[in-house]
N, C-alpha and C positions, 0 to 999 in steps of 0.2 A: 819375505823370501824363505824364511824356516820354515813356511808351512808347507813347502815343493817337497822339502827331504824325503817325507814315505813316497812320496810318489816316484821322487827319480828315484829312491831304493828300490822299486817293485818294477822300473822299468829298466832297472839294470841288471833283476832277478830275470825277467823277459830275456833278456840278453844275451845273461849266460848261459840258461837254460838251450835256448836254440844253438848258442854256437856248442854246446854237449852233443845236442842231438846233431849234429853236422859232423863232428870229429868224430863221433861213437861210428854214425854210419860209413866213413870213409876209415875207419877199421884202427882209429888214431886215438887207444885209451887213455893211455896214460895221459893227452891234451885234455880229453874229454873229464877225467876225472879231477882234472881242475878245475875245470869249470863249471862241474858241479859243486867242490867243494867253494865256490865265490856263489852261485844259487844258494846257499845253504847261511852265507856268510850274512847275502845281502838282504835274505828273507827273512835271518832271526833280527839284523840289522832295524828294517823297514816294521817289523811289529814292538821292538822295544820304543823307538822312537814316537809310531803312534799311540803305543800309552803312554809313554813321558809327556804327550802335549796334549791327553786327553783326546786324542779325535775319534775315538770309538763309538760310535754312537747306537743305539740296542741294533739297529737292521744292520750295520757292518761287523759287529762284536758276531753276529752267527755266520755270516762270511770268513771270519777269519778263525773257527775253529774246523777241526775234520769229523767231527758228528755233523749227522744228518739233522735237522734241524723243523721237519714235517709234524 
């Protein structure tokens, strides 16, 4: 069952993100800017976790940085 945890962290990262872009466009910052700040919580969240349990493996270790990778 520990081994769900990045995954629901990154679909809860899904989550918050959309409900941001939902509140930002209905003109509602201050919601939306919580819900980035839980994007932010859940994504540093979901990458500690996967290196605490080693699941990094080399093809997703270059998914999970923001260099280009070519």
């Amino acid at each position: 069952m520990s081994r769900h945890i990045p995954n629901f962290l990154t679909l809860s990262n899904l989550f918050f993100g959309c409900c941001a872009l939902v509140f930002s466009l209905n003109h509602e910052t201050v919601v939306a800017a919580w819900f980035v700040l839980g994007c932010f919580v859940c994504d540093y969240a979901d990458g500690m976790t996967a290196r605490a349990r080693w699941e990094l493996r080399p093809r997703s270790a270059n998914n999970s940085t923001l260099w280009p990778t070519w």
